[in-house]
C-alpha positions as CSV (number, residue, x, y, z in Angstrom):
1,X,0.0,0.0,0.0
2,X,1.3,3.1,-1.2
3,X,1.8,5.7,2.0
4,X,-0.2,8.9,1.7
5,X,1.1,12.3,3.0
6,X,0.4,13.8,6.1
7,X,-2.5,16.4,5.7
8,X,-1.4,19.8,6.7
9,X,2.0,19.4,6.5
10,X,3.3,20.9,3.6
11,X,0.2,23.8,5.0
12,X,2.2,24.1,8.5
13,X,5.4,24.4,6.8
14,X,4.0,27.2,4.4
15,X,2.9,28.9,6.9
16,X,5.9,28.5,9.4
17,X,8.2,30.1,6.4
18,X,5.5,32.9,5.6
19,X,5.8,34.1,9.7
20,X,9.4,34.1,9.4
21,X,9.5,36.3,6.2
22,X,6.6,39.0,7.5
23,X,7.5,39.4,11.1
24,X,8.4,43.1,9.7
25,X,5.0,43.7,9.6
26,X,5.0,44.6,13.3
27,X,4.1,41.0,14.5
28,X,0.9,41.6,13.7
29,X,0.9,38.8,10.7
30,X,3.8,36.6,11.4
31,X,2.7,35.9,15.3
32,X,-0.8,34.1,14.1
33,X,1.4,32.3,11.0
34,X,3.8,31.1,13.5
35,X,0.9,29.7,16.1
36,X,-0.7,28.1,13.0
37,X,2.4,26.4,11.8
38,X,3.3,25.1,14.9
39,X,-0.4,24.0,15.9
40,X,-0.4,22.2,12.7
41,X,2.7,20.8,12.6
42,X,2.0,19.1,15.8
43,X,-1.1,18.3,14.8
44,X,0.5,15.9,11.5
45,X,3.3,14.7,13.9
46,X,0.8,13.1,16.6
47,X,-1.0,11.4,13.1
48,X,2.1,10.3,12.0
49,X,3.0,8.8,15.2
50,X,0.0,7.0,15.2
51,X,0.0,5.5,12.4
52,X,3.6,5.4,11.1
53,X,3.2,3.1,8.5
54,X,0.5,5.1,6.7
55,X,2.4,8.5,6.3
56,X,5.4,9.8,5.2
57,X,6.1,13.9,4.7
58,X,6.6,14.1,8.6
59,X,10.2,16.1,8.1
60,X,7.9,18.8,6.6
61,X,5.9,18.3,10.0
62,X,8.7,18.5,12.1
63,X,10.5,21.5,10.1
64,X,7.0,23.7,10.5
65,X,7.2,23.6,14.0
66,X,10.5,24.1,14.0
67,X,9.8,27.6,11.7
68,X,6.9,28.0,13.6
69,X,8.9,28.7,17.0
70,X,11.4,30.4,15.7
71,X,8.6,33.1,13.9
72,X,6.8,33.1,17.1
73,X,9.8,34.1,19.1
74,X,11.2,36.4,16.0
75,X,7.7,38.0,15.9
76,X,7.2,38.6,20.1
77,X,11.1,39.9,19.7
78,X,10.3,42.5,16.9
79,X,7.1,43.7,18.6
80,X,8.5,44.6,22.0
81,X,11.5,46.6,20.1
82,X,8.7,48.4,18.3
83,X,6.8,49.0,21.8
84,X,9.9,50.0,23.4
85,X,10.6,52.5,20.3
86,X,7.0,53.8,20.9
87,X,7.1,53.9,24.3
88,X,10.7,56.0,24.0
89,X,9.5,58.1,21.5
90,X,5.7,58.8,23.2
91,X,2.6,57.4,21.8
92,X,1.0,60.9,21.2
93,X,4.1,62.0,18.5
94,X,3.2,59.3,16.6
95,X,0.8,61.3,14.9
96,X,2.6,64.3,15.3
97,X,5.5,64.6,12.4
98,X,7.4,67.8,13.9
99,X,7.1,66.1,17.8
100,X,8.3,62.9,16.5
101,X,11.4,64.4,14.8
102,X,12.2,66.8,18.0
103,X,12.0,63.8,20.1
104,X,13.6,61.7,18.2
105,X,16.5,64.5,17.9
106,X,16.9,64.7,21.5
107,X,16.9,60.5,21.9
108,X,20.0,61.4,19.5
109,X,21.4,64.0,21.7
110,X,21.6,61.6,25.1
């Protein structure tokens, strides 16, 4: 009997590279990637160990949760840098052009 492949885990791994390569959108699309992949990758891996003999593709399991820790951590490490920025700069110049650049000028002068 020829094996079949392990649903989801060519998905997971899609997903685990896609919240690597957009955790510069602020975290705010790699972070639920990253959860996916790694929820899904686990997911194939516990249907692979079930039934071994039935499966094969579970590397590309194993690798998405892999990618999908590393783009969750990557992702919760960009977005407290940009918190700390915001939080350095003050959230009400964000909207402010001329306060941004004068604060920004005097995080320069420290």
């Amino acid at each position: 009997m020829e094996k079949q492949n392990l649903p989801n885990a060519t998905v997971a791994l899609v997903l685990g590279i896609c919240s690597i390569v957009t955790r510069c959108c602020y975290g705010v699309i790699g972070l639920p990637l990253g959860i996916a992949a790694y929820i899904m990758g686990n997911k194939a891996v516990k249907i692979d160990n079930e039934n071994p003999d039935e499966y094969e593709g579970v590397k590309n399991a194993n690798t998405a949760k892999i990618l999908g820790i590393i783009g969750i951590v990557l992702n919760i490490l960009y977005l407290i840098c940009i918190i700390y920025v915001f939080s350095l700069i003050g959230w009400d110049a964000i909207g402010n052009e001329e306060l941004m650049m004068e604060r920004l000028n005097e995080l320069q002068d420290r």
